[in-house]
C-alpha positions as CSV (number, residue, x, y, z in Angstrom):
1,X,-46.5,-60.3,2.5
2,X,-43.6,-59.4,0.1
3,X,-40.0,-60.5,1.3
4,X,-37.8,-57.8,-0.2
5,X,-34.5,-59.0,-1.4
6,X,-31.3,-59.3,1.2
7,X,-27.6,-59.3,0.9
8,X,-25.6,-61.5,3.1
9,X,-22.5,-61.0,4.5
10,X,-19.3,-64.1,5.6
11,X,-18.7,-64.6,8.7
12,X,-15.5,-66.5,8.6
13,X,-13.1,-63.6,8.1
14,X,-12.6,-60.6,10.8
15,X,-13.6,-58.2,8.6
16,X,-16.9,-58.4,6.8
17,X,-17.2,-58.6,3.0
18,X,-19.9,-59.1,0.7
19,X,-21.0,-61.7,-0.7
20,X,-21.8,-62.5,-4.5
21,X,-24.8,-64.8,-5.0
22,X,-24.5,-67.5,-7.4
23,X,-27.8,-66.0,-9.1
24,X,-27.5,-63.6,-11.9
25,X,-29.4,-60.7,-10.2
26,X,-26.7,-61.1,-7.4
27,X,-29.7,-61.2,-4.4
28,X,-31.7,-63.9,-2.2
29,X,-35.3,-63.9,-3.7
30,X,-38.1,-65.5,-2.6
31,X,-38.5,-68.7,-4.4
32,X,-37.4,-71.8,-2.6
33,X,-35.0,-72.7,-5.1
34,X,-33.1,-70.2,-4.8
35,X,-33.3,-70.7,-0.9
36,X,-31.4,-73.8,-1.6
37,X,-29.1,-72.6,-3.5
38,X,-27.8,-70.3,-1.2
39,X,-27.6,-72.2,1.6
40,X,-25.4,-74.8,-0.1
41,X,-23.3,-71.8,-1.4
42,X,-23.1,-70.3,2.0
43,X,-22.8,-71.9,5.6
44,X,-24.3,-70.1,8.1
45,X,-23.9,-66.1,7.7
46,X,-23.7,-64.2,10.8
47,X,-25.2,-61.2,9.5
48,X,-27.9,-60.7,7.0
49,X,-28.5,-56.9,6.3
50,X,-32.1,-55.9,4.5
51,X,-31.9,-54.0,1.9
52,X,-34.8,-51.4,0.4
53,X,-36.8,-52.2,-2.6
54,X,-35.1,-51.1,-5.9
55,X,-35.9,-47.2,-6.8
56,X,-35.3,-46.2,-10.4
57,X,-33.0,-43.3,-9.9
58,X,-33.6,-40.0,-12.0
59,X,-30.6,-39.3,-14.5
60,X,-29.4,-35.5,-13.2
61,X,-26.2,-35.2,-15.5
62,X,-26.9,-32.7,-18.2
63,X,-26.9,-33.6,-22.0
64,X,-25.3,-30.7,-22.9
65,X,-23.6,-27.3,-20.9
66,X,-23.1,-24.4,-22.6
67,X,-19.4,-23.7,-24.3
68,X,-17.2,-21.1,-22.6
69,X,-16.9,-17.8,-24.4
70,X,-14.9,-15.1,-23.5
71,X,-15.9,-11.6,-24.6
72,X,-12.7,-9.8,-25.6
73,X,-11.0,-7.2,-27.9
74,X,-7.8,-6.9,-29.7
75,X,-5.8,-3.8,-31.3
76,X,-4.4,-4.1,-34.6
77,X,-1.2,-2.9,-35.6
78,X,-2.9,0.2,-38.1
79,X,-4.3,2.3,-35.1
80,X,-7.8,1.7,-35.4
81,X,-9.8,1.3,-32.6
82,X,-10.3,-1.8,-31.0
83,X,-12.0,-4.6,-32.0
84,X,-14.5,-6.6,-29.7
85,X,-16.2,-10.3,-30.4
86,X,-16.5,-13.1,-28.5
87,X,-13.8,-16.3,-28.2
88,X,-14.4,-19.7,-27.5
89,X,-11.9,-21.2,-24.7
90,X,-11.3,-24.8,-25.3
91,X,-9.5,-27.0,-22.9
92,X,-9.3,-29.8,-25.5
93,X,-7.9,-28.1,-28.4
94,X,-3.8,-28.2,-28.9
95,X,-3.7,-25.0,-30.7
96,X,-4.6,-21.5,-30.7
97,X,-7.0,-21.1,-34.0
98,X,-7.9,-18.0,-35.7
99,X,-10.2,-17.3,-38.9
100,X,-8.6,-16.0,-42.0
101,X,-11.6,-13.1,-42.3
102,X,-10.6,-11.3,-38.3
103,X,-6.5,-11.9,-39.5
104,X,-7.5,-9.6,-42.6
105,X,-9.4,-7.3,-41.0
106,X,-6.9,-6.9,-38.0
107,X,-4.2,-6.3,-40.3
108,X,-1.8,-8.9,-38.5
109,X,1.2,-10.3,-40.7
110,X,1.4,-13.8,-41.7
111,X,4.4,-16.1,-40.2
112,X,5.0,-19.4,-41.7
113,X,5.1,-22.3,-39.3
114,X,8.5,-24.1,-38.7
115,X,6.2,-27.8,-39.1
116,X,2.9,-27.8,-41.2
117,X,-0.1,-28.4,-39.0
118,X,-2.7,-31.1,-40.4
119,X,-5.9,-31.6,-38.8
120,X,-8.6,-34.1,-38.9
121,X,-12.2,-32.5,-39.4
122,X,-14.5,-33.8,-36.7
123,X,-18.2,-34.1,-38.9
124,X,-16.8,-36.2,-42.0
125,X,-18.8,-36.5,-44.9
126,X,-19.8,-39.9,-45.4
127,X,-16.5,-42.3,-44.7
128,X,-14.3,-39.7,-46.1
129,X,-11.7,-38.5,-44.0
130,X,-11.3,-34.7,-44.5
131,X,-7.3,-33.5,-43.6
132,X,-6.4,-29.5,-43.8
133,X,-3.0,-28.9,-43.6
134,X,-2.2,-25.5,-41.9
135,X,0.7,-23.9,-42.5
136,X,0.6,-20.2,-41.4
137,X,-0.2,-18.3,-37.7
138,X,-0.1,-14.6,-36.4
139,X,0.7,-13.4,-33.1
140,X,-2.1,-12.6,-30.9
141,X,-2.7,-10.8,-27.7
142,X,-6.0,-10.0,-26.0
143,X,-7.0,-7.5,-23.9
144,X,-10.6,-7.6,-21.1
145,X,-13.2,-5.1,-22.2
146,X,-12.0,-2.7,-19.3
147,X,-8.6,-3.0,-19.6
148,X,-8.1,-4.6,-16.5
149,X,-6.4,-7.9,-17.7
150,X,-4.2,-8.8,-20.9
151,X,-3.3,-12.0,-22.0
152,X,0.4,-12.6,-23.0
153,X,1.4,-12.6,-26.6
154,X,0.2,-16.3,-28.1
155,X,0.7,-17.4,-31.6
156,X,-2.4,-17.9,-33.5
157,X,-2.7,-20.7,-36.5
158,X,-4.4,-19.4,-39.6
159,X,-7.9,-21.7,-40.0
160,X,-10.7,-21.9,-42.4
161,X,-14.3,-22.8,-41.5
162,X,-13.8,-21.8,-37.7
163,X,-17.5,-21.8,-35.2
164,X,-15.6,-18.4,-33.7
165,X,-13.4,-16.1,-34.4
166,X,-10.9,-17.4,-32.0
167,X,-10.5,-20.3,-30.3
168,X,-8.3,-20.0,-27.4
169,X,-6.7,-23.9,-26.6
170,X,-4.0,-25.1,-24.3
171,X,-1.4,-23.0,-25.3
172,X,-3.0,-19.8,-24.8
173,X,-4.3,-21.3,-21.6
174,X,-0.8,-22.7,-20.3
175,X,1.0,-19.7,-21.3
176,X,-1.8,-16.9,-19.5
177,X,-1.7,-19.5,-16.2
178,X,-5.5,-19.8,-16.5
179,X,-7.0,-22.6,-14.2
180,X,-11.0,-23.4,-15.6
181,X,-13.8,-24.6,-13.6
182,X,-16.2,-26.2,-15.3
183,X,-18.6,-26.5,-12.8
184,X,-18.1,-22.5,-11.3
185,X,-17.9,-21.7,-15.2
186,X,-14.8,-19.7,-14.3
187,X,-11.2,-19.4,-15.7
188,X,-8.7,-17.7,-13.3
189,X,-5.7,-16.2,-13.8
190,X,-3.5,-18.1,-10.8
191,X,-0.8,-15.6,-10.6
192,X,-3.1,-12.8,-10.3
193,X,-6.6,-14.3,-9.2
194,X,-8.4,-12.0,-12.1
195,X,-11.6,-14.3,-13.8
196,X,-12.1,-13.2,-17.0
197,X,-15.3,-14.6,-17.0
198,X,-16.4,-12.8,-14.6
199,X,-14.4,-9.4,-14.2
200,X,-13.7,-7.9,-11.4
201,X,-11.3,-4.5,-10.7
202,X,-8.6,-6.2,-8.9
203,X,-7.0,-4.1,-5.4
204,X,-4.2,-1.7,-6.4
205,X,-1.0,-3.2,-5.5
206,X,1.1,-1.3,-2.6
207,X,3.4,1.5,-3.9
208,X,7.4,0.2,-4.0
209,X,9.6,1.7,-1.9
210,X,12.1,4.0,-4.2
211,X,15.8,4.0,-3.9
212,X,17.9,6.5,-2.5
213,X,19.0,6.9,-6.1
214,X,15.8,7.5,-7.8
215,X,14.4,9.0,-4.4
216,X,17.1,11.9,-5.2
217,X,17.1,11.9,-8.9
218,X,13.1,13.1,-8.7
219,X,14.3,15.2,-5.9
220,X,16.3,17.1,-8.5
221,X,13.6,17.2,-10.9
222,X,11.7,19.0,-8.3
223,X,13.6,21.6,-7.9
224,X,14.0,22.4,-11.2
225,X,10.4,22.6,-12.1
226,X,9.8,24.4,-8.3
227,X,12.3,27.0,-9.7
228,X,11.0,27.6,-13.0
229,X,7.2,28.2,-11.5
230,X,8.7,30.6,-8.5
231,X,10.7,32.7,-11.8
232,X,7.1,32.5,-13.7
233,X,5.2,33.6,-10.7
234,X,7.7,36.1,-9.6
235,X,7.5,37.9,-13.0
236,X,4.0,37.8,-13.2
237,X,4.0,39.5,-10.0
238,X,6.5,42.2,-11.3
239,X,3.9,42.9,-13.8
240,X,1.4,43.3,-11.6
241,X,2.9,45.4,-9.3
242,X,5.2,47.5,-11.6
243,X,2.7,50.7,-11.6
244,X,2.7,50.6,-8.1
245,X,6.3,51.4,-7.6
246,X,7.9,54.7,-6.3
247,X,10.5,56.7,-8.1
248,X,13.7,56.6,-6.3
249,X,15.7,60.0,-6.1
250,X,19.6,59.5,-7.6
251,X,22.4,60.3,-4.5
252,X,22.6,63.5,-3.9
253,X,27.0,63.6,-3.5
254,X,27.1,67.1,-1.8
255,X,24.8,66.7,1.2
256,X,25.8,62.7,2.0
257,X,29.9,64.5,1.7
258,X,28.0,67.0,4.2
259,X,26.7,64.4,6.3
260,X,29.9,62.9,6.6
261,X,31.7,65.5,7.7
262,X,29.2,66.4,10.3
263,X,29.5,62.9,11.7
264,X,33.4,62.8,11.6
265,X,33.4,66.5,13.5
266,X,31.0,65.5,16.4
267,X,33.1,62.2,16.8
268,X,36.2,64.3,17.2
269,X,34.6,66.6,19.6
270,X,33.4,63.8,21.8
271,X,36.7,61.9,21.8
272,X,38.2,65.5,22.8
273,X,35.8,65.9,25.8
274,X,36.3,62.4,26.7
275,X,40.2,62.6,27.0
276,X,39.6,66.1,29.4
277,X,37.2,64.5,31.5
278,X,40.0,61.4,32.1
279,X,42.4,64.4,32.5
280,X,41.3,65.9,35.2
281,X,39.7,63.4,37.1
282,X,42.8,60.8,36.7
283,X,42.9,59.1,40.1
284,X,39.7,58.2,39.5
285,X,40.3,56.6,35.7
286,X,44.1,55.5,36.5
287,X,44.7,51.8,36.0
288,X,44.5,49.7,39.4
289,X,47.9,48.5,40.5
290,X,48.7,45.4,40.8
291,X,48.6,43.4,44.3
292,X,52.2,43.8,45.4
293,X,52.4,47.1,44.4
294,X,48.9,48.3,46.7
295,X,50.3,50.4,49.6
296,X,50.4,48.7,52.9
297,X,48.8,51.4,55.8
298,X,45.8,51.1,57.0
299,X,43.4,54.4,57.0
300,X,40.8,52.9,58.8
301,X,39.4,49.6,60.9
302,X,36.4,47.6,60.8
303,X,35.3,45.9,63.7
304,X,33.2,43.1,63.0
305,X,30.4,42.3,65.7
306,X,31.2,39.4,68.1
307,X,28.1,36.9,67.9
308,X,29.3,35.1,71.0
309,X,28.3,38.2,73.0
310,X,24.3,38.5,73.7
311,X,23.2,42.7,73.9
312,X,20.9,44.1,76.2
313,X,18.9,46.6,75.9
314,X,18.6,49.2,79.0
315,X,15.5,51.3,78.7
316,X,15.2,54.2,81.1
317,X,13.5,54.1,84.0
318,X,11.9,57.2,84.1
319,X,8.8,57.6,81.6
320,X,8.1,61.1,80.3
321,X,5.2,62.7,81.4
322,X,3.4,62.5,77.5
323,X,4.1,58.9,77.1
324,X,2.5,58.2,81.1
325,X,-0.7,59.9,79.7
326,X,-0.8,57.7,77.1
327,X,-0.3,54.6,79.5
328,X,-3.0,55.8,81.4
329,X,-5.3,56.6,79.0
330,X,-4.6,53.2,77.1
331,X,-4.4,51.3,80.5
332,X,-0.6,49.9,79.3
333,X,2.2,50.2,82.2
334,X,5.6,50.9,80.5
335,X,8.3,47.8,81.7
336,X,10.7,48.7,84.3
337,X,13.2,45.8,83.3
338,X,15.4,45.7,80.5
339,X,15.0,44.0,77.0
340,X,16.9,41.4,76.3
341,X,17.6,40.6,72.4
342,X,20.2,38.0,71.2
């Protein structure tokens, strides 16, 4: 039976720590020597845990992961139409790099740098150190193939011998906010959460509230342009309908004079008629005096009913002979006492 190896662990401290065997392979084997050997080294462990056989464990780190490239396009300062190729984004370059070939086709002027840039090539030939000295960049700004993201202006160093057109380093990465993850293969703008990567139309952003100033400035502008269309539509209109219209007779001065006269007579005549009916019916249309001047005899006397007092009514005791037939015939005697009412 196989005794698989074991690690053993002190028992003189509180807290448990492991152990390192005198041995080279750091474990308790089988053999008897090394039995001895560890129990001189260590007196009596509390615990002894077992450990599994050894497992060679399959290597599942890559060799190699794909660059990140970032398919792009950038205007040039003549007008023509954009241009689109792909960029390489490199975290561990310091600079932004650009071929001399895309600066001449672009069109971009050439700025000198303040300090000379010398690099080191990477692949030297033989033991031969290789140094470029750099001394020229452009400005740079790109743009996502749908427009929906652009980078802020970066400057660009002028490089020969370049794997891509661009290479996009830590400045362009710093400046832009741009966070990369390797592992998601993604490089997010923070500020606005946009992956370049991986586009995706980002949610319009809520409308600002105006001011009162602007909110009545466009006011203004309104009206204007609401005026203007109701004077173009109004004289369309007039075109339209200009064939359509009546002629209008001129005044005719004789018969509205005419007119007038007739009006001013009858208003005359009925002021006239008015002042002979007030004429001769004048008691009736004289002013009404005033209180104290209101004449003090009295023509005539209403006496007002005394509520206090009940009535009675007396009906007569004889019934006439029609109304008895009527009893009779109806079977209804006519009431012998009077009717009192309140």
């Amino acid at each position: 039976m196989a005794v698989h190896p074991v690690a053993a662990v002190l028992g003189s401290s509180q807290q448990p720590v492991a152990y390192m065997l005198t041995n080279h392979l750091s474990v308790i084997k089988s053999t008897s020597a090394d039995y001895s050997m560890s129990s001189t080294a260590v007196s009596s462990p509390t615990v002894i845990a077992a450990v599994a056989p050894t497992v060679p464990i399959s290597v599942s780190a890559p060799f190699r992961v794909p660059h990140l490239f970032w398919r792009c396009s950038v205007s040039s300062p003549t007008g023509s139409f954009p241009l689109t190729f792909d960029t390489l984004i490199d975290d561990g370059s310091h600079t932004v790099l650009i071929c001399e070939e895309l600066v001449d086709t672009l069109g971009l002027r050439h700025h000198l740098l303040p300090n000379p840039e010398e690099v080191e090539l990477a692949m030297q030939t033989g033991k031969k150190k290789v140094i470029v000295k750099l001394t020229e960049y452009v400005k740079l700004q790109l743009y996502n193939l749908n427009s929906w993201w652009t980078s802020k202006t970066v400057c660009a160093i002028l490089a020969p011998g370049l794997c891509s057109p661009i290479i996009l380093g830590l400045p362009f990465l710093s400046h832009n906010h741009i966070v990369i993850d390797h592992h998601a293969r993604t490089a997010i703008d923070k500020t606005t959460g946009f992956d370049i990567l991986h586009p995706v139309p980002l949610p319009p952003l809520a409308p600002l509230k105006k001011k009162l100033k602007e909110f009545f400035s466009e006011l203004q502008q309104d009206h204007k342009l609401l005026v203007a269309e109701l004077n173009m539509v109004c004289a369309e209109r007039l075109c339209k309908i200009h064939c359509t219209f009546e002629t209008v007779k001129g005044i005719d001065m004789v018969a509205a004079v005419w007119e007038r006269i007739e009006g001013l007579v009858a208003t005359a005549q009925l002021q006239a008629r008015g002042a002979n009916i007030m004429k001769e019916y004048h008691d009736v249309f004289e002013p009404i005096p005033h209180l104290d001047e209101l004449p003090t005899n009295v023509y005539c006397q209403i006496q007002l009913k005394d509520a206090s007092k009940n009535a009675f009514l007396q009906l007569p005791t004889e019934v006439p002979r029609g109304m008895a037939d009527a009893n009779k015939t109806t079977s209804r005697c006519w009431p012998n006492t009077p009717f009192r009412t309140n």
